[in-house]
GUFI-905914 format. One record per residue (C-alpha): chain; residue number from 1; x, y, z; residue in one letter. Coordinates in steps of 0.1 Angstrom, whole numbers, plus 5000, padded with zeros to 4 digits. Layout:
residues N
<node ch="A" i="NUM" px="X" py="Y" pz="Z" aa="A"/>
...
***
This chain:
residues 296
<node ch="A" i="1" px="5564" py="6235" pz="1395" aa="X"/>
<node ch="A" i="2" px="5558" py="6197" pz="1409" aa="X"/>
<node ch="A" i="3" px="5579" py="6171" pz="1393" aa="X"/>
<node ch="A" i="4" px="5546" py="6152" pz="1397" aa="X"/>
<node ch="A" i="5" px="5530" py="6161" pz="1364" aa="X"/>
<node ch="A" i="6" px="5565" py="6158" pz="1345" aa="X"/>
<node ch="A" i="7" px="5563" py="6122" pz="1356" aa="X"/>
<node ch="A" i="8" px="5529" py="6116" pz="1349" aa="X"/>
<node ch="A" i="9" px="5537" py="6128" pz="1314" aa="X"/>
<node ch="A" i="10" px="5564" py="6108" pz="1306" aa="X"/>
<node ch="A" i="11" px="5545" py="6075" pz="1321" aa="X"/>
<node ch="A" i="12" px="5520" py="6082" pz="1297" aa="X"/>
<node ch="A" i="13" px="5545" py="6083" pz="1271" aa="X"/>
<node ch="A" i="14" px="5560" py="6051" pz="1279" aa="X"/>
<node ch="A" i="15" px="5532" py="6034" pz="1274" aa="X"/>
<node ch="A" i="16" px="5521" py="6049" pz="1245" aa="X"/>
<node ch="A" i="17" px="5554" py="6037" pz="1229" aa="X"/>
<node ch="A" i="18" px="5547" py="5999" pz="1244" aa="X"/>
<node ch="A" i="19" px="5507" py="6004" pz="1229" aa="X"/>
<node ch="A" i="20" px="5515" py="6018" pz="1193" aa="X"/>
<node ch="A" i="21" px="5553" py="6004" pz="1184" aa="X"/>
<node ch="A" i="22" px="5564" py="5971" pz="1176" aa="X"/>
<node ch="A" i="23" px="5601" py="5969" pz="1181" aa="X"/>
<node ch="A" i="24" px="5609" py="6002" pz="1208" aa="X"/>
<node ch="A" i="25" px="5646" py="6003" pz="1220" aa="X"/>
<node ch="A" i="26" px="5654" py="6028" pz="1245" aa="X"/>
<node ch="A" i="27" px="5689" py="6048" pz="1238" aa="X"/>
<node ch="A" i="28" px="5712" py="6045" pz="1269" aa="X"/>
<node ch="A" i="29" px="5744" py="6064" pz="1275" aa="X"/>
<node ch="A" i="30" px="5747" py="6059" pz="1314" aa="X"/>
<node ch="A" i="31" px="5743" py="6096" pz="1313" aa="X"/>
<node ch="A" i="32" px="5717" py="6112" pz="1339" aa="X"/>
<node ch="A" i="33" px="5689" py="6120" pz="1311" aa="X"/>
<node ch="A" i="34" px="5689" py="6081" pz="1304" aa="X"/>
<node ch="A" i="35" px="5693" py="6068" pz="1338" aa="X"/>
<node ch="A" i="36" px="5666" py="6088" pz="1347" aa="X"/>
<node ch="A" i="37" px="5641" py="6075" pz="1315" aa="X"/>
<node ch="A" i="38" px="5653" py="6042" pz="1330" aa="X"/>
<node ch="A" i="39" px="5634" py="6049" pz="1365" aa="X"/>
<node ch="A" i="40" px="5606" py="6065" pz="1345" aa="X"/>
<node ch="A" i="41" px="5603" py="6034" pz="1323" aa="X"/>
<node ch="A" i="42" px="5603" py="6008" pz="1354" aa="X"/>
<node ch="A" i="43" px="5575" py="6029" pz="1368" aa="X"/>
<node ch="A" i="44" px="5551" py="6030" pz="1336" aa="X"/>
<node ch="A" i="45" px="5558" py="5990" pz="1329" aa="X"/>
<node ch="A" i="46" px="5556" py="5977" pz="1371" aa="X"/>
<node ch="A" i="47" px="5557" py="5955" pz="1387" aa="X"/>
<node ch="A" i="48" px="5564" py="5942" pz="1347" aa="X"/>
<node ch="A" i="49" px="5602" py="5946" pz="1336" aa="X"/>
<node ch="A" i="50" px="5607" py="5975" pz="1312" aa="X"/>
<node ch="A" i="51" px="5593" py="5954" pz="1278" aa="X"/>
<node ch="A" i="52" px="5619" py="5965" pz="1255" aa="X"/>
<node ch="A" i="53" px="5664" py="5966" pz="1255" aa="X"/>
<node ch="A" i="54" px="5684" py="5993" pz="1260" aa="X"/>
<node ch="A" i="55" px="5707" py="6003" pz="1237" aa="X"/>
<node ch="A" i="56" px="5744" py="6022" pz="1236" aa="X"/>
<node ch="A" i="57" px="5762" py="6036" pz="1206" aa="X"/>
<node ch="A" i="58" px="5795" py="6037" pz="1218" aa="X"/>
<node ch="A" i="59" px="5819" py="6058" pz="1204" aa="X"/>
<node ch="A" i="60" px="5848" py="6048" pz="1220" aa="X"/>
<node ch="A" i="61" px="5855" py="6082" pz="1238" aa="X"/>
<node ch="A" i="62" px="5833" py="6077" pz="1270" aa="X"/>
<node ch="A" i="63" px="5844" py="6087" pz="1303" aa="X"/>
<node ch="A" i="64" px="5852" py="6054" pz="1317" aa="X"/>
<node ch="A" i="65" px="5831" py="6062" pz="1347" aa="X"/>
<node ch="A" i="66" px="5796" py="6062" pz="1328" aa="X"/>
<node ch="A" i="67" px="5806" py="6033" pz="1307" aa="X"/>
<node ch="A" i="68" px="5812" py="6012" pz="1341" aa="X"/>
<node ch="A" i="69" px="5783" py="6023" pz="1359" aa="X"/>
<node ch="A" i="70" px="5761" py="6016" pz="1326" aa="X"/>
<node ch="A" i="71" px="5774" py="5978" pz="1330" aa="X"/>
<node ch="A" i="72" px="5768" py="5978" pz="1365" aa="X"/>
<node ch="A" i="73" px="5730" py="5992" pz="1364" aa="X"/>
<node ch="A" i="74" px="5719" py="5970" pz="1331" aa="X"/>
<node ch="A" i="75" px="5733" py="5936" pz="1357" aa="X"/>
<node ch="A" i="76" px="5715" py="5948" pz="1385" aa="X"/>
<node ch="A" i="77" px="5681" py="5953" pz="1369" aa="X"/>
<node ch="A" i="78" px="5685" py="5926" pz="1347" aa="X"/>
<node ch="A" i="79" px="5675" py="5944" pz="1313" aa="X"/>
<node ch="A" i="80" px="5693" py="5937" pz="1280" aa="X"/>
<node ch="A" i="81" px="5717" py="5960" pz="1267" aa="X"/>
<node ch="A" i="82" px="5725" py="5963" pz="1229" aa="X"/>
<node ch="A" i="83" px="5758" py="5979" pz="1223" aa="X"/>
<node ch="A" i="84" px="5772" py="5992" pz="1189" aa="X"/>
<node ch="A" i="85" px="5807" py="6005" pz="1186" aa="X"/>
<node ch="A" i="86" px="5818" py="6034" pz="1161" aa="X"/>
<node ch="A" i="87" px="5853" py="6023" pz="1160" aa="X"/>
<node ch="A" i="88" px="5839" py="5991" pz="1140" aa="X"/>
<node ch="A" i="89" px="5824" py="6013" pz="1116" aa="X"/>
<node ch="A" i="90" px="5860" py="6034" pz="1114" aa="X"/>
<node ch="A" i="91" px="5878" py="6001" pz="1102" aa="X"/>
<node ch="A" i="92" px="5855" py="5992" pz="1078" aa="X"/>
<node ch="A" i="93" px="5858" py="6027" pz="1063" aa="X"/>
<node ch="A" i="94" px="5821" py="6034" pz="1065" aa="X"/>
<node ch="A" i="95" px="5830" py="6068" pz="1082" aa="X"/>
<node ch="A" i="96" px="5860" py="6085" pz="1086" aa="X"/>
<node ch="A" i="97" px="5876" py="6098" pz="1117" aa="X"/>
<node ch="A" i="98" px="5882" py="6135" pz="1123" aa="X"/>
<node ch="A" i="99" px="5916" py="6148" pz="1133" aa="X"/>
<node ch="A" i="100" px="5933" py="6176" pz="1149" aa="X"/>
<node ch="A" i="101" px="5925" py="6197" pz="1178" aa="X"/>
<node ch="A" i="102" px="5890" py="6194" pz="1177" aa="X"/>
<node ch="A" i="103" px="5886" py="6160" pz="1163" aa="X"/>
<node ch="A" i="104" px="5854" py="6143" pz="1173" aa="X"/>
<node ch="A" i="105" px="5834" py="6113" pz="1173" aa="X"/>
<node ch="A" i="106" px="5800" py="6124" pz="1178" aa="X"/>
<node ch="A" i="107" px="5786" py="6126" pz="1145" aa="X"/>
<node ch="A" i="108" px="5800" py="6101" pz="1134" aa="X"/>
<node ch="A" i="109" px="5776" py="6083" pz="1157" aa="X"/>
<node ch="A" i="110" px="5745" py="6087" pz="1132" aa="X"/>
<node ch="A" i="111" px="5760" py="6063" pz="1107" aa="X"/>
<node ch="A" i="112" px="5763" py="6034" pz="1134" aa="X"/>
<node ch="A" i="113" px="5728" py="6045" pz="1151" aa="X"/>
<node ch="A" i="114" px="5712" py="6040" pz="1115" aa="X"/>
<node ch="A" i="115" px="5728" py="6007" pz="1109" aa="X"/>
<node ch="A" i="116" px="5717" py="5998" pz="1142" aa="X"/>
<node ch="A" i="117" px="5678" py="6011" pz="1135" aa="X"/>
<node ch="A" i="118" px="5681" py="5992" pz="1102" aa="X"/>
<node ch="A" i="119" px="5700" py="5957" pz="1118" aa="X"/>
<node ch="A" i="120" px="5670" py="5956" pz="1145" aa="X"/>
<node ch="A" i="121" px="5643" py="5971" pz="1129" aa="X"/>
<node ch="A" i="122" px="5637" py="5996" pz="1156" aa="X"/>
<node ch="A" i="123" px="5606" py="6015" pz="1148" aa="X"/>
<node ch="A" i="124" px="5610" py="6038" pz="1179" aa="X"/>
<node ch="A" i="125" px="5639" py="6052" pz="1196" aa="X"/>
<node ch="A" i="126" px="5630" py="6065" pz="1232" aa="X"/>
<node ch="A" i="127" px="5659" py="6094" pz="1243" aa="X"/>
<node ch="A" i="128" px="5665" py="6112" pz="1269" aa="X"/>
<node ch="A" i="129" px="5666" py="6148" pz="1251" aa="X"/>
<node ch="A" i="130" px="5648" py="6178" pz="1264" aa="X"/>
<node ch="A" i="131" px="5636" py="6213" pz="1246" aa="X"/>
<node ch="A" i="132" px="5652" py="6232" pz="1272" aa="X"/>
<node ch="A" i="133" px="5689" py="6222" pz="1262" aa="X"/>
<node ch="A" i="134" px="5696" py="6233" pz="1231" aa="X"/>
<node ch="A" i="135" px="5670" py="6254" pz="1201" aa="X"/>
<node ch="A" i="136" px="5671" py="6226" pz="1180" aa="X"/>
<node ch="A" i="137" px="5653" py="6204" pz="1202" aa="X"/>
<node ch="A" i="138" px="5629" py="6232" pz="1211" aa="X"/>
<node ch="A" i="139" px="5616" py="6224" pz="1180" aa="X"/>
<node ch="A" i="140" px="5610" py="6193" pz="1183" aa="X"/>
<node ch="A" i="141" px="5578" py="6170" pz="1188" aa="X"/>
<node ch="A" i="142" px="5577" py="6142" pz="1216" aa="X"/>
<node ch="A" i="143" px="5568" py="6120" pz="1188" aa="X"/>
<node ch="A" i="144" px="5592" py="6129" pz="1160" aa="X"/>
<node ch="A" i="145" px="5592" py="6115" pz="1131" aa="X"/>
<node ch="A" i="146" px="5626" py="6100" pz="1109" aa="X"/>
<node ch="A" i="147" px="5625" py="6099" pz="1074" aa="X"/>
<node ch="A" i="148" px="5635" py="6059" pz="1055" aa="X"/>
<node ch="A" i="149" px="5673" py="6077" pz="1054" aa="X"/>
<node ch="A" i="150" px="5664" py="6084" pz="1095" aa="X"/>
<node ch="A" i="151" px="5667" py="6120" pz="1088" aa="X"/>
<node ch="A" i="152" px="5649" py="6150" pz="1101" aa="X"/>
<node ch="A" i="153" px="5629" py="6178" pz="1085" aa="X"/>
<node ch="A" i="154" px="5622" py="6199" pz="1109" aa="X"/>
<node ch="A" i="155" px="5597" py="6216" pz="1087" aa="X"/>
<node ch="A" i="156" px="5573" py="6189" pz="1081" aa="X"/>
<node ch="A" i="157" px="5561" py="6182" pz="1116" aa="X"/>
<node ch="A" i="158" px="5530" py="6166" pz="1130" aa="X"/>
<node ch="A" i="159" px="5507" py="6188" pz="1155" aa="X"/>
<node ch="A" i="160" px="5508" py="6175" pz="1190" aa="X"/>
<node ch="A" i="161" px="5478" py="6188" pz="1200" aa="X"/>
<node ch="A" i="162" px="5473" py="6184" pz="1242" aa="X"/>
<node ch="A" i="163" px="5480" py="6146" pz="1247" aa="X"/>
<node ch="A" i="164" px="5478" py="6130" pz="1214" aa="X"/>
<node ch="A" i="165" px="5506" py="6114" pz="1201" aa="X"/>
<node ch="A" i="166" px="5506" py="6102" pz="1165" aa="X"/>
<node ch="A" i="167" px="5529" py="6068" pz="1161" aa="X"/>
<node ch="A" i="168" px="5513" py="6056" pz="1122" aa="X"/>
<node ch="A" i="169" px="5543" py="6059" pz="1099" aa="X"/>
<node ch="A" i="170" px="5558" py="6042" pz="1068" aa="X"/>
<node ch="A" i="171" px="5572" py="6017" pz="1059" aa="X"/>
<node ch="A" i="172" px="5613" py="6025" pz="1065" aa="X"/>
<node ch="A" i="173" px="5604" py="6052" pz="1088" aa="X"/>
<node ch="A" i="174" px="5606" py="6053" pz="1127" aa="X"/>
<node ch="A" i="175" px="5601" py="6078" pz="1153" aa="X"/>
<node ch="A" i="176" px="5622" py="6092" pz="1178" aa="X"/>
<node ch="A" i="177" px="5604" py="6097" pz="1212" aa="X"/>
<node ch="A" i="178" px="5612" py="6123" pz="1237" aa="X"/>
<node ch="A" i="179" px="5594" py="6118" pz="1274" aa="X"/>
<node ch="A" i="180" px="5613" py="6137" pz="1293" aa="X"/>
<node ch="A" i="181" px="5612" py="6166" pz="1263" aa="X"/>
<node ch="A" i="182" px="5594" py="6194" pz="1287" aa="X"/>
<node ch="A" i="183" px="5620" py="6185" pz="1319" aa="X"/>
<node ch="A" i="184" px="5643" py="6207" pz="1326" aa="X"/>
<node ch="A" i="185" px="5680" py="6205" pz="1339" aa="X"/>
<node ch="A" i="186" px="5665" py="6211" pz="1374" aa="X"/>
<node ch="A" i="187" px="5633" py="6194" pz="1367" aa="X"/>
<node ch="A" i="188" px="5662" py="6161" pz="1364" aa="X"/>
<node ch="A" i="189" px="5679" py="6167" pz="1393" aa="X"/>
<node ch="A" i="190" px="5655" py="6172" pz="1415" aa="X"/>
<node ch="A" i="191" px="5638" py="6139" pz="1404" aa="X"/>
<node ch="A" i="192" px="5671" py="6124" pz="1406" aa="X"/>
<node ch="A" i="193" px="5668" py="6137" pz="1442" aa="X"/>
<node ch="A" i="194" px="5634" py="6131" pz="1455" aa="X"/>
<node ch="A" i="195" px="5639" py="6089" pz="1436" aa="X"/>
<node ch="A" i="196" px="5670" py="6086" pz="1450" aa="X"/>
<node ch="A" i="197" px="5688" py="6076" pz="1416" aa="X"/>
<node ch="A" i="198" px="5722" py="6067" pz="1419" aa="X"/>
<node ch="A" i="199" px="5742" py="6083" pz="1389" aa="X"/>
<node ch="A" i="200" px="5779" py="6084" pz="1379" aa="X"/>
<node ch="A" i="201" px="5804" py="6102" pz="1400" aa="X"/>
<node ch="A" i="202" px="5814" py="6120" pz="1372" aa="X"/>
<node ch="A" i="203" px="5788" py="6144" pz="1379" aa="X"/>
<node ch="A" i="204" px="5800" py="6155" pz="1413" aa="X"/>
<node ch="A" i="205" px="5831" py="6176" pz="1419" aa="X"/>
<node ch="A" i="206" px="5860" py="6158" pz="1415" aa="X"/>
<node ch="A" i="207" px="5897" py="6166" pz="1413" aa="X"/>
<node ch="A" i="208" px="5910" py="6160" pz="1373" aa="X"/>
<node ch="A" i="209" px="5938" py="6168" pz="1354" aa="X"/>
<node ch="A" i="210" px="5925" py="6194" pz="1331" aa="X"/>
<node ch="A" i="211" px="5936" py="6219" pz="1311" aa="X"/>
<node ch="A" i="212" px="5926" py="6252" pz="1291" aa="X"/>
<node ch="A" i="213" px="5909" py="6262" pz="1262" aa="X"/>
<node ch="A" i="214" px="5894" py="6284" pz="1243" aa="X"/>
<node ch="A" i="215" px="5875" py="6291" pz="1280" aa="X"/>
<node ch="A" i="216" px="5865" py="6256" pz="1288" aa="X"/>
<node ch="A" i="217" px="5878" py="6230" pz="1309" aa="X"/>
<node ch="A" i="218" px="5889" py="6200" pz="1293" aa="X"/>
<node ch="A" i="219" px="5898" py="6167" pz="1301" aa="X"/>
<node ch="A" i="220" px="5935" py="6159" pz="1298" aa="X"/>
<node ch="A" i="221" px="5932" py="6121" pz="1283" aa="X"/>
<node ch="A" i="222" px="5962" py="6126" pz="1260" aa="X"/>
<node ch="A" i="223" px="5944" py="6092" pz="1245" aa="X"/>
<node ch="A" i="224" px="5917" py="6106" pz="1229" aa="X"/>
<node ch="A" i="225" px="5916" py="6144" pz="1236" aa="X"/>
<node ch="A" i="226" px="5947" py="6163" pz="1215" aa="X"/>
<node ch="A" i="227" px="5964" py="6186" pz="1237" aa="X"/>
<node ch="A" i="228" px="5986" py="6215" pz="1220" aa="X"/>
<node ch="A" i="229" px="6023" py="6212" pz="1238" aa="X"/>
<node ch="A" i="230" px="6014" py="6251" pz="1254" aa="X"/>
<node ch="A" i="231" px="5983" py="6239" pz="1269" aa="X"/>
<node ch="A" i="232" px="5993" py="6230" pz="1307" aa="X"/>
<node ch="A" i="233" px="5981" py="6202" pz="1327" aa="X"/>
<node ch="A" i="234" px="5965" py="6208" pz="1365" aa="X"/>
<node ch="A" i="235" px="5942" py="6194" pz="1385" aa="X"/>
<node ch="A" i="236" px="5917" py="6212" pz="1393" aa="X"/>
<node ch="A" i="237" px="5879" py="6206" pz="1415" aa="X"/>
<node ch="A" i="238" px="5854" py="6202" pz="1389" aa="X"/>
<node ch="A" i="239" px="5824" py="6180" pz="1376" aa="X"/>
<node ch="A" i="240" px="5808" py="6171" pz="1344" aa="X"/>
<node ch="A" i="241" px="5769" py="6191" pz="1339" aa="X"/>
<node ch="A" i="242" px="5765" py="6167" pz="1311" aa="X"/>
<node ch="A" i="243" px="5782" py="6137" pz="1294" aa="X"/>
<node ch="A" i="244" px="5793" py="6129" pz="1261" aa="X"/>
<node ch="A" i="245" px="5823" py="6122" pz="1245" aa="X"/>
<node ch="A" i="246" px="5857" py="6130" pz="1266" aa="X"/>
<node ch="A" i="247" px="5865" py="6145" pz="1231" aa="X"/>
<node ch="A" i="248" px="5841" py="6172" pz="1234" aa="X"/>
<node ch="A" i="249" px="5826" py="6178" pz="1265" aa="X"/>
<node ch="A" i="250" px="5838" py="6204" pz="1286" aa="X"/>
<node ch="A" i="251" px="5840" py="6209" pz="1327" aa="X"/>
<node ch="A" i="252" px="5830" py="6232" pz="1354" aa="X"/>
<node ch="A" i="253" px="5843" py="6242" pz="1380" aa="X"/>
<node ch="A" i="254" px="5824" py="6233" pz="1413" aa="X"/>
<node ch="A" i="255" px="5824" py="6219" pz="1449" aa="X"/>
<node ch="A" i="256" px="5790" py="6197" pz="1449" aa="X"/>
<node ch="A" i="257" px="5797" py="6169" pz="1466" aa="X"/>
<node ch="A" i="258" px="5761" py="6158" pz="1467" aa="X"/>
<node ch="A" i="259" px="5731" py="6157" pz="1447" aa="X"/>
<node ch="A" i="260" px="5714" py="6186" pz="1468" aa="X"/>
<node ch="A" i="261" px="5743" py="6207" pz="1465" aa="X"/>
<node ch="A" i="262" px="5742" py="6200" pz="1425" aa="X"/>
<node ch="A" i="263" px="5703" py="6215" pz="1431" aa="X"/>
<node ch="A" i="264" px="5713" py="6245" pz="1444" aa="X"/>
<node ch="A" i="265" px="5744" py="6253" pz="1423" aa="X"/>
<node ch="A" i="266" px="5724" py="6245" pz="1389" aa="X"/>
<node ch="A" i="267" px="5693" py="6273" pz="1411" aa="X"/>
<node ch="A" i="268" px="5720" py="6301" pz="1409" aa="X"/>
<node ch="A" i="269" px="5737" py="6292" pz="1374" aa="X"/>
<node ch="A" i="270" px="5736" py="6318" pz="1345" aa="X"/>
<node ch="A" i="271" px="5753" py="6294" pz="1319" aa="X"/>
<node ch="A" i="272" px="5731" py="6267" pz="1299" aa="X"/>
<node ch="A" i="273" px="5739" py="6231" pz="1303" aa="X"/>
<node ch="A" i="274" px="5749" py="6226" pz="1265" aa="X"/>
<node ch="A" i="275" px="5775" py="6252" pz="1270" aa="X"/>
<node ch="A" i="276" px="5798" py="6230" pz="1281" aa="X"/>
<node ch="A" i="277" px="5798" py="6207" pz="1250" aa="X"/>
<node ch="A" i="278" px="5821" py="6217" pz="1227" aa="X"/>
<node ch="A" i="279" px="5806" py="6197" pz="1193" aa="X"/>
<node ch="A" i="280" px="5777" py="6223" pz="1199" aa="X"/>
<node ch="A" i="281" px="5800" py="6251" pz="1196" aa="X"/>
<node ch="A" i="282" px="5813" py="6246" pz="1155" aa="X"/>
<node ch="A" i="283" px="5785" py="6268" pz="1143" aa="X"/>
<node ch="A" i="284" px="5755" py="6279" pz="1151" aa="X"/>
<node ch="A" i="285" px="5731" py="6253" pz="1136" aa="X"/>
<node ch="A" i="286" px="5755" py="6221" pz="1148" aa="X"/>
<node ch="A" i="287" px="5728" py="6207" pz="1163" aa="X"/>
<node ch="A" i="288" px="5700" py="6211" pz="1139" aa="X"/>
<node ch="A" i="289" px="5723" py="6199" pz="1110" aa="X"/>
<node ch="A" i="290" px="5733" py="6165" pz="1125" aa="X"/>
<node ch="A" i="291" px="5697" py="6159" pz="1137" aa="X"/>
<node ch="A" i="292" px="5686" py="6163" pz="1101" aa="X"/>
<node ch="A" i="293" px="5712" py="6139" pz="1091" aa="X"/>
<node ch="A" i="294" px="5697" py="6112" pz="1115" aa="X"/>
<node ch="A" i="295" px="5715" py="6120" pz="1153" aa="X"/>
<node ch="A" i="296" px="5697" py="6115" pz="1182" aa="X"/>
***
């Protein structure tokens, strides 16, 4: 299939967002989904800059290469960036930070996304998830609609019927907006390709000290990722198929040096992208269940 009509879409999209939303932010992460609604935005809005900020809930557990090359792209194209930090909502005891060998950050994300929503008065957030990643967000709309408490109910969801997108909510409520939601991984990279978009190394082989578990490759950042004293350190060649938290995202193992080798290995692969994230892996409605509490 043409990437051609994938774009269109999500153009459209944008600009539906700019026509029927007051205050859109678009959710950054420096990960490739983002960068690439980034490109997609500066397209819909030119020769115009993208009409709304950017915005980064930072947990504190990024992979120090997306954080630096989300600094470096908001300079270059000028855009403002809003960043909120989950460690600030840690020492003010508004959520409590996991522990042990699985600890994570991530959901405690929601409760600093919220405050965010709430401190701006966001009434759209534009994200960079797809229905092909994970069954939770196959069910959901390209318009989807958040509760006042920025919750989900998966069960009470508009029609999108061919290209009609429905923005009219209440007062307290805002809508989470999807345009790249019928991409796929490949569908991404083979934009990424054909525009040329730089992304983080991270996402091409690399030699890191890693270590095993439970079948995934993990980051060894004795920092933020708890290591049992039997779990051995090496470095191995791998890259990242997607990025969240060094916490609990895994790696593969891989020799793509290039964005058209990326292509062809992500052609012949039999795994989903999403099995590599470790947060998705505690039961088998994870997803679902923080998306109903408010998460991206």
């Amino acid at each position: 299939m043409s990437i051609n009509p994938l774009e269109s879409e999500a153009i459209y999209i944008f600009r539906e967002v700019a026509a029927q939303f007051e205050k859109p932010v678009l959710l950054f992460s420096g990960g490739k989904d983002s960068i690439t609604l980034v490109r997609l935005a500066q397209k819909a809005f030119y020769p115009a800059k993208i009409p709304f900020p950017l915005m980064h809930i930072d947990t504190g557990h990024n992979f120090p290469e997306t954080i630096e090359f989300r600094d470096r792209l908001v300079k270059e194209l000028g855009l403002e960036l809003i960043v909120r930090h989950v460690q600030d909502d840690i020492d003010k005891g508004k959520v409590k930070e996991e522990q042990g060998r699985y600890a994570s950050r991530n959901s405690l994300q929601t409760t600093t996304l919220l405050d965010a929503i709430e401190e701006f008065k966001f009434d759209a957030c534009i994200g960079g998830a797809r229905r092909d990643e994970e069954k939770a967000r196959a069910k959901e709309r390209v318009f989807s609609v958040r509760d006042d408490f920025g919750q989900w109910d998966e069960k009470n969801q508009r029609p999108e019927l061919f290209d009609m997108l429905n923005g009219q909510i209440e007062l307290g409520q805002n809508v989470r907006v999807f345009p790249i939601s019928n991409w796929t991984e490949l569908d991404v990279w083979s934009y990424i390709e054909r525009e040329q978009i730089e992304i983080p190394s991270i996402y091409f082989a690399h030699t890191r000290a890693t270590f095993l578990r439970d079948g995934l490759i993990w980051s060894a950042d004795d920092e933020v990722v708890f290591r049992d004293q039997d779990e051995v350190v090496e470095d191995r060649l791998v890259r990242f198929r997607t990025v969240g938290d060094m916490s609990c995202t895994a790696a593969v193992l891989s020799d793509a040096t290039t964005i058209t080798k990326v292509v062809e290995e992500i052609r012949s692969s039999t795994i989903s992208e999403r099995g590599a994230r470790i947060d998705d892996k505690r039961s088998e409605a994870a997803m679902e269940k923080r998306k109903q509490q408010g998460y991206f």
